[in-house]
N, C-alpha and C positions, 0 to 999 in steps of 0.2 A: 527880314526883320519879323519876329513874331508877332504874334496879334495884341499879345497885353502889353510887350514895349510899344506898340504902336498905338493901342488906345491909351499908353499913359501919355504920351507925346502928344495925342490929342485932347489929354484934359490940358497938360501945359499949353497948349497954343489958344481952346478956352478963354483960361485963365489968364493970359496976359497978353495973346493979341501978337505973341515974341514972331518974326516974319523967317527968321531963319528954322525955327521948330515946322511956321505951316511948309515950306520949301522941304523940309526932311519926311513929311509925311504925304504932302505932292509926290515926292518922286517914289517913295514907298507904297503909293495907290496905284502911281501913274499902270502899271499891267492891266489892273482892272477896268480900269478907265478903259483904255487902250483897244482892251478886247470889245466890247461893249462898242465905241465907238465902229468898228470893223465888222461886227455883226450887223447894225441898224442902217449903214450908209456908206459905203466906199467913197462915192461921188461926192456925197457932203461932207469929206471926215477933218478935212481944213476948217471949213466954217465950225464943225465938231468940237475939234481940240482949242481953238480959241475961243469959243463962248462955255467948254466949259472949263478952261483954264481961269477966265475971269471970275466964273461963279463959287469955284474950289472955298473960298474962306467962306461962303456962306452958308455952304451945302456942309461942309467936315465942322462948322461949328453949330448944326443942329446933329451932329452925332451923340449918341448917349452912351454911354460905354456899360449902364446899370440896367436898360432896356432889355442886355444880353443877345440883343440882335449882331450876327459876324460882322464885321468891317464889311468883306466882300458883298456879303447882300445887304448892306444897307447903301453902297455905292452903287449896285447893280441895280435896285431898283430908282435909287435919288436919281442918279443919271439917264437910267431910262425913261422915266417923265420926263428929265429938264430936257433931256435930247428929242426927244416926240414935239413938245411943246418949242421947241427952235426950229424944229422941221417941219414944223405947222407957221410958222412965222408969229406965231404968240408970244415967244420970250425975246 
């Protein structure tokens, strides 16, 4: 999926919260996510994927699509604090 369908997908899910739009753009990220999770922790990547599967609607609804920052690195960096900060036992 390209990046502008993807960030329209994510003004839609914004804007109305719709669970089957954040699901199409969950799996749309899920590589980045992915990769990111397999660089910071092999050991931890269970605890990984489930704390940040649950954070996913909080984290893709402070995305800005007008910021002009890429999808990729704004997951790469969102995820690499929330992932630091769960392997610190802080989140």
């Amino acid at each position: 999926m390209e990046e502008k369908d993807l960030a329209k997908l994510i003004e839609q899910y914004q804007h109305t919260g719709d669970q089957q739009i954040l699901e199409a753009v969950r799996d749309a990220c899920r590589p980045v996510v992915e990769a990111l999770i397999s660089e910071l922790a092999e050991d931890s990547a269970y605890l990984l994927r489930a704390k940040g599967r649950d954070r996913f609607p909080f984290i893709i609804g402070k995305y800005q699509t007008a910021a002009g920052l890429s999808l990729e690195t704004f997951l790469r960096n969102t995820y690499r604090f929330y992932f630091q900060q769960v392997l610190k036992g802080e989140a």
